[in-house]
C-alpha positions, 0 to 999 in steps of 0.5 A: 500500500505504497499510495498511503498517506501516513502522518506517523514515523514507521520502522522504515523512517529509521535506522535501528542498527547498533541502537537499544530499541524498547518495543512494545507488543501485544502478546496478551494470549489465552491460558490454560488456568490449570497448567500455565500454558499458552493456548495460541501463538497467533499474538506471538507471530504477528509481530514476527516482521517487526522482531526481524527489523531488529536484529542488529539492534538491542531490542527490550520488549514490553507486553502485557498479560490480562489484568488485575484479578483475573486468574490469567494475570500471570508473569511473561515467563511463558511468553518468553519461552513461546518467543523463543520457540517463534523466532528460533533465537534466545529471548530472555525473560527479566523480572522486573519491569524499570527497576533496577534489575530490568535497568542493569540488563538493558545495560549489560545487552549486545547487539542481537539480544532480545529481552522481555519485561516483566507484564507492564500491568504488575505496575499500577501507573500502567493501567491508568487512563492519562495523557502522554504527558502525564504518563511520561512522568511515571516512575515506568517512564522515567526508569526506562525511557534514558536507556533506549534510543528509540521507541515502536508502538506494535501492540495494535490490540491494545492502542485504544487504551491511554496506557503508560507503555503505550504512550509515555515513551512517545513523549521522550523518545523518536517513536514510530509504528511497528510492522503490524501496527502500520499494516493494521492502520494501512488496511483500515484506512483502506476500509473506511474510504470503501476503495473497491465496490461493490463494498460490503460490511457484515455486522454481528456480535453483542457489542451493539453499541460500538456496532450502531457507531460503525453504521453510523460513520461507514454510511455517513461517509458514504462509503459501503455500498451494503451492510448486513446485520447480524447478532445482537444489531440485527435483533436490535434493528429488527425491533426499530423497523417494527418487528416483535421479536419477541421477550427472550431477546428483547429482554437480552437486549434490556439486560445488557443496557441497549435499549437506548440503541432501538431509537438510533437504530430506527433513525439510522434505517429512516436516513440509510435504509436503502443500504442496510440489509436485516435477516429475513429469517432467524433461527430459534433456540428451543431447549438448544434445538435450533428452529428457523423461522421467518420474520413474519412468524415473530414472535416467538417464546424462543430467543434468537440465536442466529440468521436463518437459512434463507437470510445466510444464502441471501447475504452469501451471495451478495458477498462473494461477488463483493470487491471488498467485504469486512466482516466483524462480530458472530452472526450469532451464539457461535460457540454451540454447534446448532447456531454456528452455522451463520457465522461459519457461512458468513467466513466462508463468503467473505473469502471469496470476496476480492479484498477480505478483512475480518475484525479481531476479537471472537471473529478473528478467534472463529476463522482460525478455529475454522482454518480459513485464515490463510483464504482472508486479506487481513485478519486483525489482531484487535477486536476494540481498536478495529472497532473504534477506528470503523466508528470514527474514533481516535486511537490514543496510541496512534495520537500520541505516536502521530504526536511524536513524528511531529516532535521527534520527525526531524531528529531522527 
């Protein structure tokens, strides 16, 4: 994407060699509670280009592992150990994130080490929501920041969040997006201009009201050609258009606060009808029986837990001969095998689209689970941030990066 306007530095705006290089990554994985153990290496790949930029420098990686009170909030032990496995080289793990332990060993590095931090969220600072010019006065901040030359944002998974590591370094050091970061941004801007059509986006999952922001924004920018709704939005846009569909999923829909959505969603149909597309049939849970049933025989004592048969077939057709198709969020309760079926089908299509994209989070999971991976454009490794920037939103980690080319750009 050579024709792609950045005003942030990337990795190829410097020289790294000879340099102590601090990166932060995602490497945020899920754990088996009862082992230890690493249950996917998708994280650890993805920043695999980036690692690779970096061998002739002194390269102190920076990562995270869940959060505070959760039972996979562990140390980077084991992340340092997949690394190594990953990259065929010695990663060394360091407990201690800026103290002086961790500083003795950045010192003590050669050129081609690699070490990694201990999780960043065992620091309390880290997990508090500040500006860049706040975060730089952290004891993180000011313990790390005077041994390193240069600093790359990677961890695109992560950059919604106004974190200390995420943000204090661009304030004291040359910063620029690493090799993930710059394609996740380079394939979304791509998205949000719709550049090939016909343009189709599939819109699923539970989180509504990110999902309503993204029609919003899509449309208003007169972009897509179609959007497709599934999940949670459909049920939602269903009930605006003035179909009952009935107490189970309308009393899912109190229980999770979007009540407030099906007055938005109503509005959005009167100026954007014509452009978005709800299911003609859904499938009902009775007792874990799946039961399709047209919108016309709504409603139902039953929830809905997925598009139905004809509405899968309509919606397939259209995107497969789509130039460009994203998809994001389940069609429906995908996790139990009767009501897999829409989300599955929904992958399946959008792979024969020209140009297809699938949003991070529980879709990203779902492809890889089906091992269509390799048959999509980009599978992103952010669920959240994908999000926010399709509703429009800013990224703090991107801001504060875009802050430091403009501080830092003709230093480097």
């Amino acid at each position: 994407m050579a024709d792609v306007k950045r005003d942030y530095l990337t990795m190829d705006d410097f020289n790294p060699s000879n340099k102590t290089v601090l990166v932060r990554l995602d490497l945020n994985s899920p754990i088996d509670p009862s082992t230890g153990s690493i249950l996917s290496e998708e994280k650890f790949w993805s920043h695999v280009e980036t690692l690779k930029r970096l061998e002739r420098s002194r390269t102190v990686l920076l990562s995270h592992q869940s959060r505070p009170g959760k039972k996979d909030f562990t140390t980077m032990e084991p992340h340092a150990k997949m690394l190594r496995a990953v990259l065929r080289q010695k990663v060394t793990y360091v407990d201690d994130i800026f103290g002086t332990c961790a500083q003795k060993a950045i010192e003590d590095m050669k050129v081609g080490d690699i070490l990694l931090l201990e999780n960043a969220r065992f620091y309390s600072e880290e997990n508090v929501e500040r500006s860049p010019e706040e975060h730089a006065k952290t004891h993180l901040v000011r313990g790390l920041a005077p041994h390193f030359d240069l600093f790359f944002n990677d961890a695109f998974a992560s950059v919604h969040r106004a974190h200390a590591s995420l943000m204090g370094f661009t304030e004291v050091l040359p910063s620029g997006a690493g090799k993930l970061m710059e394609k996740e941004l380079d394939v979304l801007d791509k998205v949000l201009v719709c550049a090939d059509h016909p343009c189709i986006f599939v819109l699923g999952g539970t989180k509504a009201h990110d999902t309503l922001d993204v029609i919003e924004n899509i449309l208003s920018r007169d972009g897509a050609d179609k959007i497709f709704l599934t999940g949670v939005a459909a049920n939602i846009f269903l009930a605006a258009s003035g179909v009952d569909i009935g107490a189970p999923s309308l009393q899912y829909i109190e229980k999770e606060g979007y009540s407030n959505e099906i007055p938005k969603a109503k509005a959005l149909l009167q100026k954007f009808g014509d452009k978005i597309e709800l299911p003609k049939d859904v499938a009902l849970s009775k007792n874990g029986e799946r039961v399709d049933v047209s919108i016309e025989n709504l409603p139902a004592k039953y929830p809905i837990w997925d598009i139905g048969l004809e509405t899968i077939v309509k919606f397939q057709d259209e995107i497969e001969n789509a130039k460009m198709a994203i998809l994001h969020g389940p069609a429906g309760v995908f996790e139990k095998e009767n009501f897999a079926l829409g989300t599955l089908e929904m992958m399946k299509a959008i792979t024969k689209a020209g140009f297809s994209i699938v949003g991070g989070g529980h879709t990203g999971a779902a492809v890889q689970k089906a091992g269509l991976e390799r048959k999509v454009t980009h599978v992103s490794t952010g669920g959240n941030a994908c999000l926010n920037v399709l509703a429009g939103k800013e990224l703090p980690g991107v801001v504060a990066l875009k802050n430091a080319a403009k501080r830092f750009g003709s230093k480097r």
